[in-house]
N, C-alpha and C positions, 0 to 999 in steps of 0.2 A: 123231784129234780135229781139228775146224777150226781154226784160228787163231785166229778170231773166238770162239769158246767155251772153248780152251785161254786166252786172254788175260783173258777174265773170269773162268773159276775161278782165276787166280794173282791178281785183283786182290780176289776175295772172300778166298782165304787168307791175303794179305797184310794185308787190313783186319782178318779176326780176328787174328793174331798184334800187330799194332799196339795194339788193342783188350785183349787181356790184359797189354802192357806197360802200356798206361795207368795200370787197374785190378788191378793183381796184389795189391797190398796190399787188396782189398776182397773181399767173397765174389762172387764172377762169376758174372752171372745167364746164360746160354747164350741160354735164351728171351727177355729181350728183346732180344741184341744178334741173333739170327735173325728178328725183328719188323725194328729197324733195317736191317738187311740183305737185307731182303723176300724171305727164302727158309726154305726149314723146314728144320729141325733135323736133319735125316737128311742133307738136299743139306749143310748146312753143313758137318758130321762127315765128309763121304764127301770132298767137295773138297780140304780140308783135308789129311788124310791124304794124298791123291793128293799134295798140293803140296811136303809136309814130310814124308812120309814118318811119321809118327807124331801119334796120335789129339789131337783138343785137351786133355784131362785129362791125356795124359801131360807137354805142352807146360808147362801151368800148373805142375801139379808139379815138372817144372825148372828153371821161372824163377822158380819162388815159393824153391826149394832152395838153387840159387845165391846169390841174395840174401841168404836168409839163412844162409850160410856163410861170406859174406862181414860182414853186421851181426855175427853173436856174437863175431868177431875185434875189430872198429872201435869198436862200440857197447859200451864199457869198461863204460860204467852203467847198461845195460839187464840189467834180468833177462831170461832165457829166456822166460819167458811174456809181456812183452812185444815182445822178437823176434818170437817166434812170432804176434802181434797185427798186427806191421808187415807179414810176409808172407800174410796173408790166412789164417792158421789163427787157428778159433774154440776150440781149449784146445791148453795144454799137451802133454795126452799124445798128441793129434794127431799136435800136431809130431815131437813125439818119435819116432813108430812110423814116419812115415815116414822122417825124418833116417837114423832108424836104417839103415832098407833099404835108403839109398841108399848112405851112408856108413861103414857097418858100426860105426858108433859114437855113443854117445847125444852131445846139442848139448851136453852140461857135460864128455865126453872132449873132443870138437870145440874149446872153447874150452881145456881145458890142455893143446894141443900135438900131437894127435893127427892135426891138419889137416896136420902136419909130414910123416908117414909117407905119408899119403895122397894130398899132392903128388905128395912123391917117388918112392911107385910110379909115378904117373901118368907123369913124366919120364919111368922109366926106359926104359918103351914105348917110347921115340925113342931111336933107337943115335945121332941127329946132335946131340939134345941132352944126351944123358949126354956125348959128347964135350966137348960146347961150354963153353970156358973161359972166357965173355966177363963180365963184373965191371959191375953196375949202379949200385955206391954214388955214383958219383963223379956221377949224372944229377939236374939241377933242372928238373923242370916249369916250365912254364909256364902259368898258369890264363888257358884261353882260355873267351869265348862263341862257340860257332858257329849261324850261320842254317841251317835245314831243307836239305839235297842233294834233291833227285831225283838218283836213279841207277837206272840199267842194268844189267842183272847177269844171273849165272848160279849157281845156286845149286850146291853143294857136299856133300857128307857124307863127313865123316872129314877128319882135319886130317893131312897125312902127303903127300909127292911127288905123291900123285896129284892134287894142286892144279894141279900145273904144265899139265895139259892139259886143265883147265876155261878156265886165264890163257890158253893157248893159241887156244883158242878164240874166246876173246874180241876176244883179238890180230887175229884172221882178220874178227871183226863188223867193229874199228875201219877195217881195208886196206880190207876190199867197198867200207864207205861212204864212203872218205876223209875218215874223222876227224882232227885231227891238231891239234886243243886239246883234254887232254882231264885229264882227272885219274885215275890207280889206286886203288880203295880195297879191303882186306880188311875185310871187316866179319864180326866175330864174332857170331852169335845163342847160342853157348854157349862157354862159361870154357874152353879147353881147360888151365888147369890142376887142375880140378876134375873134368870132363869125360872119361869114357873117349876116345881119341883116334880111332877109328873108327867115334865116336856123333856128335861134333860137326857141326855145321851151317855152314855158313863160304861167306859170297856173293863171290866176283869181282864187282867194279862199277867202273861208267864211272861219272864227273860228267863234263858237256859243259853250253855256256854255256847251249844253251835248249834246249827241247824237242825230238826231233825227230820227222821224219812217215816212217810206213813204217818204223820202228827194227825191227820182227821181233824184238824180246827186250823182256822183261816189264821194268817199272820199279819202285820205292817209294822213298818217301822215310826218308831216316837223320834221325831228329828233331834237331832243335834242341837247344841244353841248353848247361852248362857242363862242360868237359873240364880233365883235366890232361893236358897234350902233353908228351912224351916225344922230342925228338928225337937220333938216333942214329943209328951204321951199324953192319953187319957180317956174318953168313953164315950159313947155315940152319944152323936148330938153334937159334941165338941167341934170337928170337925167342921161341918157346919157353919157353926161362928165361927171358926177360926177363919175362913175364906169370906166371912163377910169384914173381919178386922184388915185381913191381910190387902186385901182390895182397897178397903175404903177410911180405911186409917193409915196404915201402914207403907202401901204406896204412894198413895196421896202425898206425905210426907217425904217418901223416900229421896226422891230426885231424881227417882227412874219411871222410865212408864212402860208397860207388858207389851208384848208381842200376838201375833194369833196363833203362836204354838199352845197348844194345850198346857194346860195346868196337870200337874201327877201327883201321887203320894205314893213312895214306897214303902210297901209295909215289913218292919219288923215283925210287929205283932199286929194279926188282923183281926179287926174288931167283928167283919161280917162273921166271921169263921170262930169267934170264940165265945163259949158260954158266958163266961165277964162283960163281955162285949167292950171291953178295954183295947186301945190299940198304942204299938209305939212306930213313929213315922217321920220318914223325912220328905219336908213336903215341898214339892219343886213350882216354883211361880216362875213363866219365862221374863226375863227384862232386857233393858237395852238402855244407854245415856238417849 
């Protein structure tokens, strides 16, 4: 594929996936955002795919999921039917049937406790985070706003060591071009603690002060929004738990409940990239009252 044609399918797939974080909570109309997009409905679905790896319906489907795995925790005084309203399902038993399929339990198990088990298989898939002994009670956010990134990146599937030679690569774009102000960011497009760990979606990204020309790696922008920053250190694996406390202790309790912007972690120090494999981070969770 050219360059020039490989760089516009990644910036149409990226507008779709943008385009359903908007709108997740609405029924999403496909046809007019391929009107918007001045391309047909077949090119959009095929690109797509190409770019993520999995069709747009399944995409919606997980980001409408996640969410709402996360409100039936947060949203103490929602009923389930209107849960299920906030993420773009038109009834109840909707929700339910898919909840179900995803999570092997209806949304009123999910709420007493059953999210418990389901984490913690997921951990156990990680032998670095079932080790990991590191303790997050003692961490206070701090509620930041951040302005929109452009960033550079590389995208990812599966959250596990093989990260390290996506960072690598990256490493290699920064040296060609002699970057050398720049920013680390992991950006999450799915929970991996909700997430089977060799489903997730996980972009390597550059921020650098502007633009540049001839960059040879696809760009988009990390929206805007309000975060709670989490800053920390410590050692793979850690991480890991850390976004299973942060999720399902931590918000739980907070008074706030997350958004469908992605999750991030800016790295000081990156763990994929260092023989210690030690990292220091500030880790960004989107929220909202």
């Amino acid at each position: 594929m050219k360059r020039q044609t490989k760089d516009k399918h990644t910036k149409i797939a990226n507008d779709i996936m943008y385009y359903i974080y908007r709108y997740i909570d609405t029924n999403i109309n496909l046809d007019e955002l391929s009107i918007d997009l001045q391309i047909s409905k077949f090119h959009m679905h095929r690109v797509f795919k190409q770019e993520f790896g999995q069709n747009i319906y399944e995409s919606i489907k997980s980001i409408r999921l996640q969410k709402a795995s996360s409100l039936l925790l947060t949203n103490k005084n929602s009923t389930i039917t209107e849960i299920a309203k906030m993420c773009g399902y038109g009834s109840q038993t909707a929700f339910t049937r898919v909840f179900k399929q995803k999570f092997a339990m209806t949304p009123k198990e999910w709420k007493r406790g059953g999210y418990k088990k389901f984490t913690t298989d997921i951990i156990t898939k990680s032998k670095s985070a079932t080790l990991a002994n590191a303790k997050f009670s003692h961490l206070r956010p701090k509620i930041v706003k951040i302005p929109p990134y452009i960033a550079y990146y590389i995208r990812h599937k599966g959250y596990d060591k093989s990260i390290c030679d996506t960072w690598q690569k990256l490493q290699t774009w920064l040296l060609c071009n002699d970057i050398q102000n720049y920013k680390q960011i992991g950006l999450h497009h799915d929970n991996p603690a909700i997430t089977p760990l060799d489903e997730c979606r996980y972009n390597a990204c550059i921020i650098v002060d502007e633009k540049l020309r001839d960059a040879n790696l696809p760009m988009f922008t990390i929206p805007k929004g309000v975060y709670a920053r989490f800053d920390f250190n410590g050692k793979y694996g850690d991480i890991l738990k850390f976004m299973n406390w942060v999720y399902f202790e931590w918000l739980i309790n907070s008074g706030y409940e997350t958004t469908t912007n992605p999750s991030f972690a800016i790295y000081e120090k990156n763990h994929f990239l260092e023989e210690d494999e030690k990292f220091i981070v500030s880790y960004h969770i989107p929220i909202r009252l």
